[in-house]
C-alpha positions as CSV (number, residue, x, y, z in Angstrom):
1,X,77.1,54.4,78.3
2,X,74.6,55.0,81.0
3,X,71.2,53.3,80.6
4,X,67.6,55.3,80.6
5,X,66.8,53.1,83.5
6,X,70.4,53.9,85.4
7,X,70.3,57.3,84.4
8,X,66.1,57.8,85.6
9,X,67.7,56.0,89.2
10,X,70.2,58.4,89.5
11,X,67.9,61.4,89.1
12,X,65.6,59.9,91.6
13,X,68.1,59.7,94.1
14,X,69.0,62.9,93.6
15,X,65.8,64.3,94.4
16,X,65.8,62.3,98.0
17,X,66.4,64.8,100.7
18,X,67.0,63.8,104.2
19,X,64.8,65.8,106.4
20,X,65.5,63.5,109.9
21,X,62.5,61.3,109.2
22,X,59.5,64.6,108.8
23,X,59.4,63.8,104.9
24,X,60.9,60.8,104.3
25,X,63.4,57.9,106.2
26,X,66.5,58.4,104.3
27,X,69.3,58.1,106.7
28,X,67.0,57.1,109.2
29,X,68.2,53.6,109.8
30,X,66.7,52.3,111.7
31,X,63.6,54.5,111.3
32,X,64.2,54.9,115.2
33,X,67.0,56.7,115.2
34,X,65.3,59.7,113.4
35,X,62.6,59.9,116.7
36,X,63.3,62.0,120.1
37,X,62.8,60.0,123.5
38,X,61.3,63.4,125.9
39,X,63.0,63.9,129.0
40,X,61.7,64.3,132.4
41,X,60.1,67.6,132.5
42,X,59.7,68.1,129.0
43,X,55.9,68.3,127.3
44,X,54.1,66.1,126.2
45,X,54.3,66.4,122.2
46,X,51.8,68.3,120.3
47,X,49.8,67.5,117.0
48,X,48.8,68.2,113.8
49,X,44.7,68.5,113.4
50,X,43.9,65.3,110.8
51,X,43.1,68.5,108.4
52,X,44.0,72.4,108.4
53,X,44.2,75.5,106.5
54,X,46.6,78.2,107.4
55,X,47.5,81.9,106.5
56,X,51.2,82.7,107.3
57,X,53.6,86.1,107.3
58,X,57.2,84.8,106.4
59,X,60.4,86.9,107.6
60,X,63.3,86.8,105.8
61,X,65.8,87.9,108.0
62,X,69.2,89.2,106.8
63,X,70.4,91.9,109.7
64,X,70.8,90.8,113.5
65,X,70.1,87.4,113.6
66,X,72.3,86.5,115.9
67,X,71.5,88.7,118.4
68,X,68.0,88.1,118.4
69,X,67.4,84.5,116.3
70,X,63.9,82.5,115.9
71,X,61.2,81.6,117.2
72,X,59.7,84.9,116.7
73,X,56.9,87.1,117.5
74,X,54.8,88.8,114.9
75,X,56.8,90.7,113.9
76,X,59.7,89.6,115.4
77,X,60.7,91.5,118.6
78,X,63.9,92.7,118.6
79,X,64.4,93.8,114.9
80,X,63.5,96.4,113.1
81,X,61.9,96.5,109.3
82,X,65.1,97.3,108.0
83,X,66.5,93.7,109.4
84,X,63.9,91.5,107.4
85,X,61.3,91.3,104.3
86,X,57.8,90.7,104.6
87,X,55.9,88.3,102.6
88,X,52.8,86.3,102.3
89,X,51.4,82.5,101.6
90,X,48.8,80.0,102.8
91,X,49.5,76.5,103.6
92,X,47.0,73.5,103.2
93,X,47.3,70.1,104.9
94,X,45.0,66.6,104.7
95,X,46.6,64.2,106.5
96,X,43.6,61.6,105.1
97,X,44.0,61.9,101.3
98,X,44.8,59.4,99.1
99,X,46.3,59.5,95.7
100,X,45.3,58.2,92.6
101,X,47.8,56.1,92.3
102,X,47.9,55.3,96.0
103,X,51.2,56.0,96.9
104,X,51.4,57.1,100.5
105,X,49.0,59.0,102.0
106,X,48.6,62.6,103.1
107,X,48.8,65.9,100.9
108,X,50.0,69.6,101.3
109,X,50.3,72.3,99.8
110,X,52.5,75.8,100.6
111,X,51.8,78.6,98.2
112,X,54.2,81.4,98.4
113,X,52.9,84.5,97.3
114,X,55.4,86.8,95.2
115,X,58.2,85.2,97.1
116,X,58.9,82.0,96.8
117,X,61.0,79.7,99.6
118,X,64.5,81.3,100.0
119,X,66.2,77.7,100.4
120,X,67.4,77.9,96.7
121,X,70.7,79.6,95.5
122,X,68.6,82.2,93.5
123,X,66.4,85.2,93.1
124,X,63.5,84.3,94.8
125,X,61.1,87.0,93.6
126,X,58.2,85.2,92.1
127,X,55.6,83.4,93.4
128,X,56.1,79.3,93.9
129,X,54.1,76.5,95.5
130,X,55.6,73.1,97.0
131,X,52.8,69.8,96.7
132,X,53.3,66.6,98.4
133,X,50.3,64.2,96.9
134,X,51.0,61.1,98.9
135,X,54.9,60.0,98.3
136,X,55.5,62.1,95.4
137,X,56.5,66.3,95.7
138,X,55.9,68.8,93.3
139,X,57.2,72.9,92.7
140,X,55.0,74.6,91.1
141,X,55.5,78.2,89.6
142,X,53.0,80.4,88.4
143,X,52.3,83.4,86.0
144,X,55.4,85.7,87.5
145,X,58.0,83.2,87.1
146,X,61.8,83.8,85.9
147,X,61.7,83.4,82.0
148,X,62.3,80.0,80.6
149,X,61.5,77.6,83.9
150,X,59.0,75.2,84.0
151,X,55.3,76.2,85.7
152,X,56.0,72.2,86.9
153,X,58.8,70.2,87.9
154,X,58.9,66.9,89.6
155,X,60.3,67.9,93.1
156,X,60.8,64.7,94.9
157,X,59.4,60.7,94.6
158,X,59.8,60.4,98.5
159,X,59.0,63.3,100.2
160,X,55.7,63.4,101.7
161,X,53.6,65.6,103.5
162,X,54.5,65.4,107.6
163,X,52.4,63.2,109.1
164,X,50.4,64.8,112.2
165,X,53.1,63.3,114.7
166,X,55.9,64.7,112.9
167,X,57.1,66.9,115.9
168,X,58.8,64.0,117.5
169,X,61.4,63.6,114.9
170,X,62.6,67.1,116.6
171,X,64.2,67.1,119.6
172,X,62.5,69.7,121.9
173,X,64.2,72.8,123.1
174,X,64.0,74.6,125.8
175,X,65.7,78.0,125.5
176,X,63.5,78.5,122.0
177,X,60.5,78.0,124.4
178,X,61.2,81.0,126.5
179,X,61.0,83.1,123.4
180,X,57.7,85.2,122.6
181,X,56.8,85.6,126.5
182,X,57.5,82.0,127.6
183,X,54.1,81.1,125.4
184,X,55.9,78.7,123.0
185,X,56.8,74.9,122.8
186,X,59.9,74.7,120.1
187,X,61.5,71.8,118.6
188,X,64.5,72.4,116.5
189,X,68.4,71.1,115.5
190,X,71.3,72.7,113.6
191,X,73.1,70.1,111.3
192,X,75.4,70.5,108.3
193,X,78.8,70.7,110.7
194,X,80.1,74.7,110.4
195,X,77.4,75.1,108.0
196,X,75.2,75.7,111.0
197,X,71.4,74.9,109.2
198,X,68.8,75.3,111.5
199,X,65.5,73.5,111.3
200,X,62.5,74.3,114.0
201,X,58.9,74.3,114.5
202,X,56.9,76.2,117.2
203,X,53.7,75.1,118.5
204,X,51.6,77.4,121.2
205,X,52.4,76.0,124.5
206,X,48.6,76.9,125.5
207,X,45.8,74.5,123.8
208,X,42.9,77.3,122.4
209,X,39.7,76.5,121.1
210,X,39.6,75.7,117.0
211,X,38.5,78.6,115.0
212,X,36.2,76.7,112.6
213,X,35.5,73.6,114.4
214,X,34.2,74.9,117.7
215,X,33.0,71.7,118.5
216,X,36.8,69.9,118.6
217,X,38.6,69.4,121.7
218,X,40.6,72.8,122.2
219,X,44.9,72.2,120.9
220,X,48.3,73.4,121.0
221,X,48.3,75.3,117.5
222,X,51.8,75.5,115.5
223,X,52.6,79.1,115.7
224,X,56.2,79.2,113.2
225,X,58.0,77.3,111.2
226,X,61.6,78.7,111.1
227,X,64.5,77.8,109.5
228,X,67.8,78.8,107.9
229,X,67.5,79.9,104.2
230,X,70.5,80.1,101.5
231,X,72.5,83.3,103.1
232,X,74.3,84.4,100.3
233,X,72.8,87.2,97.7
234,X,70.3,86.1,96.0
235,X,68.3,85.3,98.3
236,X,70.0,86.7,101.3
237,X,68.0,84.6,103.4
238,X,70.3,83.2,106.7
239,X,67.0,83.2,109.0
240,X,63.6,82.6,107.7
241,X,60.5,82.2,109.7
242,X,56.8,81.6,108.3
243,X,54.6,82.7,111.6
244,X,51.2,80.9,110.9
245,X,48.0,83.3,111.0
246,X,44.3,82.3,111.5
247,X,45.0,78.3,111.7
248,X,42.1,76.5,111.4
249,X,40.5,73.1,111.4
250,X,39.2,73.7,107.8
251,X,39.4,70.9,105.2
252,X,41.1,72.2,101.9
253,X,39.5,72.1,99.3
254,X,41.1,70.1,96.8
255,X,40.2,71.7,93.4
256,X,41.9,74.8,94.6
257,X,45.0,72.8,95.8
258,X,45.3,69.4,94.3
259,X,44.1,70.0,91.5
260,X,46.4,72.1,90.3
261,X,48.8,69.5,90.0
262,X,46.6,68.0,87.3
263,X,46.4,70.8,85.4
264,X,49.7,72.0,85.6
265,X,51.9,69.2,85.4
266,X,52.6,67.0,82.5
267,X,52.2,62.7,82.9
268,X,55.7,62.7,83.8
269,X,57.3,66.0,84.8
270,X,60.8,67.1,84.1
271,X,62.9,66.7,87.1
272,X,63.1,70.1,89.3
273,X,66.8,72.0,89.2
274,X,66.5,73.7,92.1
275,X,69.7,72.7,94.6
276,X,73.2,73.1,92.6
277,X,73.4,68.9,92.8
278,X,70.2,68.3,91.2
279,X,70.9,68.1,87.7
280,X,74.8,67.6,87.0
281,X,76.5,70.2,84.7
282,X,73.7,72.7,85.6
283,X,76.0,76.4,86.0
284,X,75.2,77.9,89.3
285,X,74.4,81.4,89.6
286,X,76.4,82.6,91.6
287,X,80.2,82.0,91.8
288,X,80.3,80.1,94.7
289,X,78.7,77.0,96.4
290,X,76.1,78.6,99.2
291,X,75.6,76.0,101.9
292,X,72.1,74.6,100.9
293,X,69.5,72.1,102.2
294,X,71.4,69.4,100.5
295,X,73.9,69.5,103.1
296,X,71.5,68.5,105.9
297,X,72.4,64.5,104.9
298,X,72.3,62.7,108.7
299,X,70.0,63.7,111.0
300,X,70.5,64.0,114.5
301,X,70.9,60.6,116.0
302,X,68.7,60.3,119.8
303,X,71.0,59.2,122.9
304,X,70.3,55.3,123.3
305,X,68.3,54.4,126.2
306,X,69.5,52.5,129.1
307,X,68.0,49.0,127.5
308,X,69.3,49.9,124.5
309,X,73.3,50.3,126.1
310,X,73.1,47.1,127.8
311,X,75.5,44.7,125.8
């Protein structure tokens, strides 16, 4: 038989998501390969603020896609209310924080308001929250939550929050750029083979004066976040896109973030069942395997440099 200490391993692993290097280095070896050389021509990266509060309207788009796909105005040029749903959240960021326990650095926190992140193979109508406190991620659900799952579950031991140079794990892309008047800068890759999952930010291609901090030097704020969601119903989710509203330099503040960890989270919280391979002989809800987030397992690898070819 298994022991506690193999078993409590296995879960862990589990729970390790390759995300090309943003949230943690797993397939990243060496950590290089999971960072994007820019070309001639191509912008100069931009950058998180150190900290940042943010309102955001997310799209879930299930009609026309592929005729007009993300980045996307707001709303979305193109489609029409009857091609997406509307929803609402807030997203917190301290890129200086440190944890108790001090491991890793950095916290977030993305509260989704009566829908919660459409990346899971179920209904999606409650309202969730994701924290990252240093290396450690948590899901958090709240009153309106599907009967009989936890308010906490352990999400993740390495998955961190992104650090404020994250946007050059993403190779940069040109043709997303021209979307939204030619205004944007867009970084984004498909991975997962036919599965096709697409993972992009967009940042302003303009640098603007901070809302809050008048006094900072004026940056290139994020303007979407846009990825592919689990397509099959529930959630019906194959394009999602959470457009960021009234970014600011403003510190979180922690007891109305954090905190909530504390007080909603046991010592040691049960491990979250979220993906169908999270927690072995879990039965799925739907009758077949949707492609899922757990498929994105090798990130894009960055064409070797000239030094780096030379035997």
């Amino acid at each position: 038989m298994p022991s506690h200490a193999s078993e409590a391993e296995d879960a862990a692993s589990r729970h390790v998501y390759a995300t090309g290097g943003v949230h943690n280095d797993k397939d990243c070896d060496p950590p290089e390969s999971c960072v994007y050389r820019r070309g001639a021509g191509e912008p100069t990266d931009p950058a998180y603020p150190a900290w940042w509060t943010s309102g955001w309207t997310m799209y879930r788009v299930f009609n026309n896609f592929d005729a007009f796909p993300p980045p996307y105005a707001n709303p979305p040029a193109g489609l029409t209310p009857g091609d997406y749903e509307v929803s609402y959240g807030t997203s917190y960021y301290d890129s200086t924080y440190v944890p108790a326990d001090k491991d890793g650095t950095g916290a977030m926190m993305e509260y989704y308001d009566k829908r919660c992140l459409p990346i899971f193979p179920f209904d999606n109508k409650f309202s969730c929250a994701f924290v990252s406190l240093g290396n450690k991620a948590y899901f958090l659900r709240y009153a309106d939550r599907p009967p009989e799952t936890p308010q906490c579950c352990q999400f993740s031991l390495k998955n961190h929050p992104p650090r404020v140079d994250f946007i050059k794990h993403l190779p940069y892309n040109a043709a997303e750029s021209r979307h939204v008047g030619d205004s944007l800068q867009a970084y984004s890759y498909r991975v997962g083979g036919k599965l096709n999952i697409l993972f992009g930010y967009a940042f302003d291609k303009a640098a603007t004066p901070d809302a809050v901090d008048t006094a900072a030097a004026p940056y290139r704020h994020p303007q979407s976040f846009y990825f592919s969601g689990v397509p099959t119903d529930p959630p019906n989710a194959p394009i999602v896109s959470q457009n960021y509203t009234n970014f600011r330099m403003q510190r979180p503040d922690p007891e109305a973030t954090w905190a909530q960890v504390a007080r909603m989270c046991p010592a040691q919280p049960e491990w979250c069942c979220l993906f169908s391979t999270d927690c072995p002989g879990r039965k799925l809800t739907q009758s077949t395997r949707p492609p899922q987030w757990t498929d994105f397992t090798t990130p894009p690898r960055m064409p070797a440099s000239p030094e780096e070819k030379k035997p």
